[in-house]
C-alpha positions in Angstrom: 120.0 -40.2 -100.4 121.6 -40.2 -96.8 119.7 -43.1 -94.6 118.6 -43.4 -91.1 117.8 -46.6 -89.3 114.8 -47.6 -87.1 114.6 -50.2 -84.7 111.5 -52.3 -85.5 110.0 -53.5 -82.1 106.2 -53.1 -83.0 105.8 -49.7 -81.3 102.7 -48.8 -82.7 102.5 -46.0 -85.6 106.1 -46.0 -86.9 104.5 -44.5 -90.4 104.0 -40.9 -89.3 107.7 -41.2 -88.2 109.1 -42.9 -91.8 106.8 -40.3 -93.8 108.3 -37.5 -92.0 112.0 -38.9 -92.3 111.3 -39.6 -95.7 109.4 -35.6 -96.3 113.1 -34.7 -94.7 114.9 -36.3 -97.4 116.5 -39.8 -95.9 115.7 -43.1 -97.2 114.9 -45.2 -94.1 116.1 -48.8 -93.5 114.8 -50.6 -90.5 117.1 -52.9 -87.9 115.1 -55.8 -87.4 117.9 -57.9 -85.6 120.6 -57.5 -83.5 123.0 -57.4 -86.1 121.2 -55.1 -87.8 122.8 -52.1 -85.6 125.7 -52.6 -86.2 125.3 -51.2 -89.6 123.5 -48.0 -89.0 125.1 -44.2 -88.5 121.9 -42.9 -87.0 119.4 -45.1 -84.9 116.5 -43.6 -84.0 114.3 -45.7 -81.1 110.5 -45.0 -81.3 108.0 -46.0 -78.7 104.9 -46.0 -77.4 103.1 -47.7 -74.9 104.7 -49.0 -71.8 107.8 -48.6 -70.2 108.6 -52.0 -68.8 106.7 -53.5 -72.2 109.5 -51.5 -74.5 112.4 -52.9 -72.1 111.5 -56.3 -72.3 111.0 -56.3 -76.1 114.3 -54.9 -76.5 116.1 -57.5 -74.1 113.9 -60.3 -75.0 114.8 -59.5 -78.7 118.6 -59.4 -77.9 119.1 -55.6 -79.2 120.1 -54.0 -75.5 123.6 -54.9 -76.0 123.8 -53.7 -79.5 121.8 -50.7 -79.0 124.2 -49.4 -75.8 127.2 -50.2 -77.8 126.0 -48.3 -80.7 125.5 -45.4 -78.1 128.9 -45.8 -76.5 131.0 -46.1 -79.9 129.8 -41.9 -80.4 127.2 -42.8 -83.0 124.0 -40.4 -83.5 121.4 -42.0 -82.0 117.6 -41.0 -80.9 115.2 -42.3 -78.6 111.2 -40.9 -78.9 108.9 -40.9 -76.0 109.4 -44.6 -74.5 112.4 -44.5 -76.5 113.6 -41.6 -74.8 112.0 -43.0 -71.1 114.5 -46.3 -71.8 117.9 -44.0 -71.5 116.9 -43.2 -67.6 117.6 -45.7 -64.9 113.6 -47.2 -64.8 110.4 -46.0 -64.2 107.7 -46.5 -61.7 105.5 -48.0 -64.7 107.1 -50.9 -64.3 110.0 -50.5 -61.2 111.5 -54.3 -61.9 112.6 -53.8 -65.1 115.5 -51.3 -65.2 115.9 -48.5 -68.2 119.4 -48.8 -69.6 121.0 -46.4 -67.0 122.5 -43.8 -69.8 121.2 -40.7 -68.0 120.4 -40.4 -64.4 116.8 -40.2 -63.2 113.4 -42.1 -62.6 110.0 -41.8 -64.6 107.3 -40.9 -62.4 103.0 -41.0 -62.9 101.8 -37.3 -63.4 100.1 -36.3 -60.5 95.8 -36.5 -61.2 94.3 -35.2 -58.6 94.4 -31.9 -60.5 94.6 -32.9 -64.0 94.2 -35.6 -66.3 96.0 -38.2 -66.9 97.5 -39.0 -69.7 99.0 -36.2 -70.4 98.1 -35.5 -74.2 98.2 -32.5 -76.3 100.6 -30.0 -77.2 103.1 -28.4 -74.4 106.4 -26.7 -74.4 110.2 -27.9 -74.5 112.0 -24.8 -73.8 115.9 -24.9 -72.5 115.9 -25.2 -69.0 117.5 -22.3 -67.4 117.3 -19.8 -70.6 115.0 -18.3 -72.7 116.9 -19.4 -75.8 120.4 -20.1 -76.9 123.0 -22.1 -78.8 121.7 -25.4 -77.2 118.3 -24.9 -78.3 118.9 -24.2 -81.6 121.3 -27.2 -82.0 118.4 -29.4 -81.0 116.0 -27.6 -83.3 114.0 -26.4 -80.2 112.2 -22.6 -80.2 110.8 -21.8 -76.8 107.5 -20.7 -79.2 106.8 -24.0 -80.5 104.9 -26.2 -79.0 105.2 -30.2 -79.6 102.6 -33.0 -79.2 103.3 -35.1 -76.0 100.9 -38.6 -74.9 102.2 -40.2 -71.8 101.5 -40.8 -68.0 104.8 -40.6 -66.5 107.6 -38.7 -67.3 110.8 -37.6 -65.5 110.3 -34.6 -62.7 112.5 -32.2 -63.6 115.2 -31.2 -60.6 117.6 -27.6 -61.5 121.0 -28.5 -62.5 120.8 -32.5 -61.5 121.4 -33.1 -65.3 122.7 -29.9 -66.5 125.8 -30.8 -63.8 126.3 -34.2 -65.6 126.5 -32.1 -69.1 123.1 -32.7 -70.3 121.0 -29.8 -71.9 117.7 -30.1 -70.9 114.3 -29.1 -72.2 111.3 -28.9 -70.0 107.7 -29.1 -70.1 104.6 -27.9 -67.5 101.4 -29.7 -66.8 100.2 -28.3 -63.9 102.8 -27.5 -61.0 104.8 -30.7 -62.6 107.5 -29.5 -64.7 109.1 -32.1 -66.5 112.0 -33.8 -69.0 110.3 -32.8 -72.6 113.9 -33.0 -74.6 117.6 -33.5 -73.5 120.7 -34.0 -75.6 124.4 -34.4 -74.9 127.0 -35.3 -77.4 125.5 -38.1 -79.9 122.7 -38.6 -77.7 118.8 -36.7 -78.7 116.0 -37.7 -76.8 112.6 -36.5 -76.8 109.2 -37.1 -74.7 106.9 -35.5 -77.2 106.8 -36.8 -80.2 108.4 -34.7 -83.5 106.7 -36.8 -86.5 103.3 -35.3 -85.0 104.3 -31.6 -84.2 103.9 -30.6 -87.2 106.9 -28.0 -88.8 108.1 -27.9 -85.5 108.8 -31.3 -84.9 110.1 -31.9 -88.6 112.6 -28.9 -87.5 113.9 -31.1 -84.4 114.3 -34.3 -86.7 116.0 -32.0 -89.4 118.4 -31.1 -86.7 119.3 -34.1 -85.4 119.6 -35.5 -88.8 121.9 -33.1 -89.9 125.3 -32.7 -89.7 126.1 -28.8 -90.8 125.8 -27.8 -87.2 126.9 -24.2 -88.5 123.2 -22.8 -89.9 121.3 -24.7 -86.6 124.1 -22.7 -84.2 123.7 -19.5 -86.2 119.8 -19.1 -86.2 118.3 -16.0 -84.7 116.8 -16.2 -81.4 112.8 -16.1 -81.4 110.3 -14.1 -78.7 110.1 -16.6 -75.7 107.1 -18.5 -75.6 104.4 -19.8 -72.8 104.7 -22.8 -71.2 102.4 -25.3 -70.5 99.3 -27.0 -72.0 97.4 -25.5 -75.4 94.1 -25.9 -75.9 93.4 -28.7 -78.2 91.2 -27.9 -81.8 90.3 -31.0 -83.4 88.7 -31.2 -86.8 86.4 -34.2 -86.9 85.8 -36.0 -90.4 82.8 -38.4 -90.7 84.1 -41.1 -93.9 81.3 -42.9 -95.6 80.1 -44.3 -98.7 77.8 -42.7 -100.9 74.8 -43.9 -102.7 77.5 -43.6 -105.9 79.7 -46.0 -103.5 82.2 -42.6 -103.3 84.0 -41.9 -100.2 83.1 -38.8 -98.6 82.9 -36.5 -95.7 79.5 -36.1 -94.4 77.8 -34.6 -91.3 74.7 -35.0 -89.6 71.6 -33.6 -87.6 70.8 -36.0 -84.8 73.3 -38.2 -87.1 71.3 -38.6 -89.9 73.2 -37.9 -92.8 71.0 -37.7 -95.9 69.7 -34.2 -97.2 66.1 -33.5 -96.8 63.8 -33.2 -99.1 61.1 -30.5 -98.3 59.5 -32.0 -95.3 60.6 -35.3 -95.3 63.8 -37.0 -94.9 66.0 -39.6 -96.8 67.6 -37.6 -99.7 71.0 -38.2 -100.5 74.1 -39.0 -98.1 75.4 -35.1 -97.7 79.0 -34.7 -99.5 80.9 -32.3 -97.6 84.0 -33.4 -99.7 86.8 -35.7 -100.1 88.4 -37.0 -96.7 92.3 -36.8 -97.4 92.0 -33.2 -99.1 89.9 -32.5 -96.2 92.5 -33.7 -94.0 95.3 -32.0 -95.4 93.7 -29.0 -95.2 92.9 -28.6 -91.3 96.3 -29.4 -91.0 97.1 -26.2 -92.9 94.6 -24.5 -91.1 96.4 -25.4 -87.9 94.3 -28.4 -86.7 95.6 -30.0 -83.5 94.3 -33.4 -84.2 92.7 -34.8 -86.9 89.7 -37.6 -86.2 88.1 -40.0 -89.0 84.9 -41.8 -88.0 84.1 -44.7 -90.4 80.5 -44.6 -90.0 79.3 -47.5 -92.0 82.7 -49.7 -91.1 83.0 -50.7 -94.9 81.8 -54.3 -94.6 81.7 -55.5 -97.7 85.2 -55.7 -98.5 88.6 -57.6 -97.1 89.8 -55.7 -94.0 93.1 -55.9 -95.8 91.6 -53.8 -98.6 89.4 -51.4 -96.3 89.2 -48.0 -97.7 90.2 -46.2 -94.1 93.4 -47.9 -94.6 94.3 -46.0 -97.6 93.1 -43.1 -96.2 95.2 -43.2 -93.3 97.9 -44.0 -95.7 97.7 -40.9 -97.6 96.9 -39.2 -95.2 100.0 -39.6 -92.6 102.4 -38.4 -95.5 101.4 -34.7 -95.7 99.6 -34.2 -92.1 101.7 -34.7 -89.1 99.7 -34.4 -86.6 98.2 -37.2 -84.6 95.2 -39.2 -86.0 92.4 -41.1 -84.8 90.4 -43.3 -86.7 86.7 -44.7 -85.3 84.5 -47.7 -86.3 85.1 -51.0 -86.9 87.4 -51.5 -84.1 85.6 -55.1 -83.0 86.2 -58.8 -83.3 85.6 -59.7 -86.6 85.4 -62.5 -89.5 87.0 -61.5 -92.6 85.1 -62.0 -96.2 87.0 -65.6 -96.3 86.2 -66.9 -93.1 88.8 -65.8 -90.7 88.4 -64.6 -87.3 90.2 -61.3 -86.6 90.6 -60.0 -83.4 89.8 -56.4 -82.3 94.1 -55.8 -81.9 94.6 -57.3 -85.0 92.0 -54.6 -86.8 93.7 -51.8 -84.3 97.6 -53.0 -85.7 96.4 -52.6 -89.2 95.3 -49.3 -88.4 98.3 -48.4 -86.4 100.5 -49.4 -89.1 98.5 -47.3 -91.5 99.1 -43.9 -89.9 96.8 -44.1 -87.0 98.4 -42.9 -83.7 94.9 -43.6 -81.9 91.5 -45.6 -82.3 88.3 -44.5 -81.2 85.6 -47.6 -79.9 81.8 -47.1 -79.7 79.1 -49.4 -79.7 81.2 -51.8 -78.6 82.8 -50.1 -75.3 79.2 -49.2 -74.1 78.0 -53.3 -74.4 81.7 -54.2 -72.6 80.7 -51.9 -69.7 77.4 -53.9 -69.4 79.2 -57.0 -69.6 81.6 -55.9 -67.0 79.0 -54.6 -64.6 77.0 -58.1 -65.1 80.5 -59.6 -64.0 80.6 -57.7 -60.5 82.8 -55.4 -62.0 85.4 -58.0 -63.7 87.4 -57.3 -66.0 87.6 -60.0 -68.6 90.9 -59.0 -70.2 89.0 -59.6 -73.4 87.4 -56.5 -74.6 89.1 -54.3 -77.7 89.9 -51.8 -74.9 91.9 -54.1 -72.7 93.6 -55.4 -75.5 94.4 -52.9 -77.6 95.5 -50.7 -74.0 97.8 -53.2 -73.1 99.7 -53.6 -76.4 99.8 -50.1 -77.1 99.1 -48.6 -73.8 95.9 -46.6 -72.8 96.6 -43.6 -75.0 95.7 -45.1 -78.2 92.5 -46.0 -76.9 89.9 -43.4 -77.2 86.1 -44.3 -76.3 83.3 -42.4 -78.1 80.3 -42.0 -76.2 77.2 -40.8 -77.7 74.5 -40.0 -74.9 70.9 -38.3 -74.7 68.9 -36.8 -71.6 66.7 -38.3 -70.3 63.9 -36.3 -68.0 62.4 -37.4 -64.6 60.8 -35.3 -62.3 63.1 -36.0 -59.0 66.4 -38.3 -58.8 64.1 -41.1 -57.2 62.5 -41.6 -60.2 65.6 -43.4 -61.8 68.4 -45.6 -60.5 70.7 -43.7 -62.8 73.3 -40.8 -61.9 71.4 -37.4 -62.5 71.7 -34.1 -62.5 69.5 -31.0 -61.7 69.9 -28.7 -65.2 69.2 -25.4 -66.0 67.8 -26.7 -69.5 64.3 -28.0 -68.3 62.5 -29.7 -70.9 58.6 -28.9 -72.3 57.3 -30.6 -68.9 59.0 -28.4 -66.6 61.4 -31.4 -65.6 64.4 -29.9 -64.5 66.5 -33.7 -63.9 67.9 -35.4 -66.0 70.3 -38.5 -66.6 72.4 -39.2 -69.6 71.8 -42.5 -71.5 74.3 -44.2 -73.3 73.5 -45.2 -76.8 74.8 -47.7 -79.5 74.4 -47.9 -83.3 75.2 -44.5 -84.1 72.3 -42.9 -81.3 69.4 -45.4 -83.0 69.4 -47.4 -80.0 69.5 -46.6 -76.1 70.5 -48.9 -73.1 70.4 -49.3 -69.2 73.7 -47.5 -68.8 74.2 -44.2 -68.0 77.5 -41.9 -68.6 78.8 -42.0 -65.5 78.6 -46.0 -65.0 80.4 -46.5 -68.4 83.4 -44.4 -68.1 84.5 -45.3 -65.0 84.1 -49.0 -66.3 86.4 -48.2 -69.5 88.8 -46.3 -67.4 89.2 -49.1 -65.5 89.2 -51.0 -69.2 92.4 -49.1 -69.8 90.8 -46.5 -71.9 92.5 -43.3 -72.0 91.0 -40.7 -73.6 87.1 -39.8 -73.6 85.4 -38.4 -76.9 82.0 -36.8 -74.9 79.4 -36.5 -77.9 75.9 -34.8 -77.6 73.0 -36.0 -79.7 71.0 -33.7 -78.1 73.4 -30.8 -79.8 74.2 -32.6 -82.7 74.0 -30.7 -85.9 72.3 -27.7 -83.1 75.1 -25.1 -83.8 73.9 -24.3 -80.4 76.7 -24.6 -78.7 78.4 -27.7 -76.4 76.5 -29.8 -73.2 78.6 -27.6 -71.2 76.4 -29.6 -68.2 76.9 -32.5 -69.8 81.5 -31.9 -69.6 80.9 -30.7 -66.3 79.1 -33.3 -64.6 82.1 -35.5 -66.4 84.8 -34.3 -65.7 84.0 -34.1 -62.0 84.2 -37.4 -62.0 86.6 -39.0 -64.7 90.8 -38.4 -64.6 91.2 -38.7 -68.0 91.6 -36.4 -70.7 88.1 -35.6 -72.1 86.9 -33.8 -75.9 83.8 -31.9 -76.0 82.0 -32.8 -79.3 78.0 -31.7 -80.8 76.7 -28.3 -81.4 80.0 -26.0 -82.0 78.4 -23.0 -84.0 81.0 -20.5 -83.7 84.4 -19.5 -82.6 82.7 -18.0 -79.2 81.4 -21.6 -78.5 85.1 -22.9 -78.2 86.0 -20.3 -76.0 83.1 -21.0 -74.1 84.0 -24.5 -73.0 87.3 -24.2 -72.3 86.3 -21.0 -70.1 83.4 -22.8 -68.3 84.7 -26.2 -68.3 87.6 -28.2 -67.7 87.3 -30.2 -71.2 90.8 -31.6 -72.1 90.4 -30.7 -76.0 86.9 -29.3 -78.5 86.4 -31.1 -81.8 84.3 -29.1 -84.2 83.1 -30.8 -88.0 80.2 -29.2 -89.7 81.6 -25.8 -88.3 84.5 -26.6 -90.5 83.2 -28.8 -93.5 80.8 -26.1 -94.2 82.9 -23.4 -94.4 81.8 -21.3 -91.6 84.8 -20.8 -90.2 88.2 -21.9 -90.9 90.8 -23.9 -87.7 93.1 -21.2 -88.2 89.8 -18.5 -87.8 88.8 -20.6 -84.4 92.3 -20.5 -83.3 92.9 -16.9 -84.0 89.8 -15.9 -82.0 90.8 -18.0 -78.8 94.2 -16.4 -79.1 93.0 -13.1 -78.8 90.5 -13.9 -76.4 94.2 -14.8 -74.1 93.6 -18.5 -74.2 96.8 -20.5 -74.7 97.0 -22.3 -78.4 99.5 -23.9 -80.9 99.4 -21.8 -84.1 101.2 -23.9 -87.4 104.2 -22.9 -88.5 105.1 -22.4 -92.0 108.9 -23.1 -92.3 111.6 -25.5 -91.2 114.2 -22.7 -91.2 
């Protein structure tokens, strides 16, 4: 079996990336010191996280030298998102630590006063200059794939600057920014988006790399050009828990309670939707963009070592490659002997597991009302900050779970309002939104607004904007609710609660700016299928990935 080396630097989830090297047929070995490089054909540098953070790992660890020399002896080697950000001179993430100078060019923050930022989802990485050709296809690239990207700066890209220098170059859009995506010369691949999460598509851009019969990759027939720019995001949302039989399963609720009714009267048994990693698998299949697990009752009785979402993210991550986010639990902790573990340390077990993101809760909305207690001080404490500066703001997502609350005029409350169109039995036509904890059972003195522009600052970078109000309604998304949101948040945001139906998907990405749209009992139920959503928006002319069967 041929091998491939990775250089170990703790760069979050490196097992997507050694499950999809090991689905392409190469046994991986990992370079855990400097004279480990010496020995490997093909290094490949992962990353994630932040520029100047990767840098000083590297030099810190005593692997720059090696790593360049590897480069300069001809040797195959691949850098992925920071790993590809390190080859350029530096970065304005972090201007005083310098990139190791391989290809010209500085990393610069996307631009958010028209988009968020991070940029995450799947985008383009078509040949600069052409439509398709003999370069793309040695890279793997077709101008109609699209890859999953998750980062806040990248490098702008200028006609011909590289191209003169004998790079081939593929870019990305987000927004009027068009940017570095891919670029190759020689025995150097580098890629911004990353390929163990792009599905077949990013399997076909490790496959070509990997190989070395150049002759089938130069000789494959060129594809109809694709569009460019940002897809809409479908996400297939799994809620894990136990059952009364202590099984793990997929369940969903109305107004979050999960147990069937019985005539009248609630507090049957925990609804079984099915098995989470078949589940899984098959959303994937179905095209899923991202898939999201929610631990909803945080398995406490167990080591953390030995917590079930741990093996579910295991078996999971080696037949979906696509990102994952797993929710719950993600707090300081004390194990079942004693021991104090921290909030990162639960996040790295994830992360190691197959997690590319985690998803806080409860816990985000209490930090917000610590930090607003503090005069709006950060701590440098809370899971968010932690985790976001180990891993860097886009594996942090928060979930929020709010409700309205009436009033008859904006005086009555000290909270941010809004005037709705959705007046309630008293003719109230205000509202705020609360903030609630412990899974909706309990509300608190904060609204929506106040916490996510405490977790931005946090370091959060994602927002996951539930409804309990539309919970288990079918009715359709707050679309009041993203709206009042995103007019005052940069970063990416996921509608969530009360998708019914492939028209409601269409109708928040048409009357909103919502980042992504997660759906669950839509899909666990068997309504409608991803691939059925998907097909519906593409017809409807909205811009989406569709999967794609084969590597050839």
């Amino acid at each position: 079996m041929p091998v491939v080396h990775l250089l170990d630097y703790v760069a979050g989830n490196i097992r997507s990336l050694v499950n999809a090297l090991e689905k392409l047929g190469y046994q991986v070995e990992w370079v855990r010191s400097p004279g480990d490089v010496s020995n490997a054909e093909k290094l490949i540098l992962p990353g994630v996280g932040h520029f100047g953070h990767c840098l000083t790992q590297l030099s810190d660890g005593g692997f720059l030298g090696p790593v360049k020399q590897h480069i300069l002896s001809g040797k195959p080697f691949m850098g992925i998102c920071v790993g590809m950000q390190a080859l350029f001179d530096g970065s304005e993430e972090d201007p005083d630590v310098p990139g190791l100078g391989f290809i010209p060019g500085k990393l610069t923050r996307f631009d958010c006063s028209s988009k968020s930022v991070p940029h995450i989802g799947w985008n383009s990485a078509n040949i600069a200059g052409k439509d398709y050709g003999p370069s793309a296809s040695r890279y793997g690239l077709r101008s109609q794939s699209k890859y999953y990207y998750v980062h806040s700066y990248a490098v702008p890209y200028e006609r011909s600057l590289l191209e003169s220098k004998g790079w081939t170059v593929a870019t990305a859009k987000y927004g009027n920014e068009e940017f570095v995506g891919a670029i190759g010369r020689g025995n150097i691949f580098a890629t911004q988006f990353h390929p163990e999460k792009s599905g077949t598509a990013g399997l076909r851009a490790l496959q070509a790399f990997l190989s070395t019969d150049t002759t089938r990759l130069l000789s494959e027939p060129s594809p109809p050009v694709g569009s460019m720019g940002l897809t809409r995001r479908i996400i297939a949302c799994l809620d894990v828990r136990t059952n009364d039989e202590g099984d793990l399963v997929v369940t969903k609720g109305d107004q979050y309670d999960v147990r069937e009714k019985n005539g009248a009267q609630a507090g049957g048994k925990v609804r079984n939707l099915g098995k989470p990693v078949e589940m899984a698998k098959r959303y994937y299949e179905q095209g899923a963009d991202e898939i999201t697990f929610l631990n909803i009752t945080s398995f406490r009785n167990c080591p953390l070592a030995d917590a079930p979402m741990l093996e579910i993210l295991r078996k999971t991550s080696e037949t979906v490659f696509v990102p994952l986010t797993v929710g719950g639990g993600i707090r300081d902790t004390v194990d079942t002997d004693g021991t104090h573990v921290s909030s990162l340390d639960v996040a790295t077990m994830y992360f190691r597991s197959g997690a590319d993101k985690v998803s806080i809760g409860s816990d985000a909305v209490l930090a917000a009302e610590e930090y607003y207690g503090a005069g709006k001080k950060l701590s440098g404490a809370t899971a968010i900050e932690t985790i976001s500066k180990a891993y860097g703001d886009q594996a942090v997502v928060v979930s929020i779970d709010p409700k309205r609350i009436y009033v008859s005029s904006p005086e009555e409350t000290t909270h941010h309002t809004i005037r709705t169109m959705n007046k309630n039995h008293l003719g109230q036509e205000f509202c705020w939104f609360q903030c609630t904890i412990k899974g909706g059972r309990e509300g608190r003195d904060i609204d929506v607004r106040q916490l996510i522009l405490a977790v931005e600052d946090m370091g959060a970078g994602e927002i996951l904007l539930n409804s309990i109000d539309r919970d288990g309604s079918n009715s359709g998304f707050d679309l009041e609710l993203i709206n009042d949101v995103k007019s005052f948040t940069t970063i990416p945001v996921i509608a969530s609660s009360g998708a019914g139906n492939p028209e409601h998907f269409e109708q928040v990405f048409r009357e909103t700016q919502t980042d992504a749209a997660l759906g669950a009992g839509i899909f666990h139920r068997n309504e409608y299928t991803v691939a059925e959503v998907k097909d519906y928006l593409q017809t409807a002319g909205l811009l989406i990935r569709q999967p794609e069967d084969s590597l050839l």
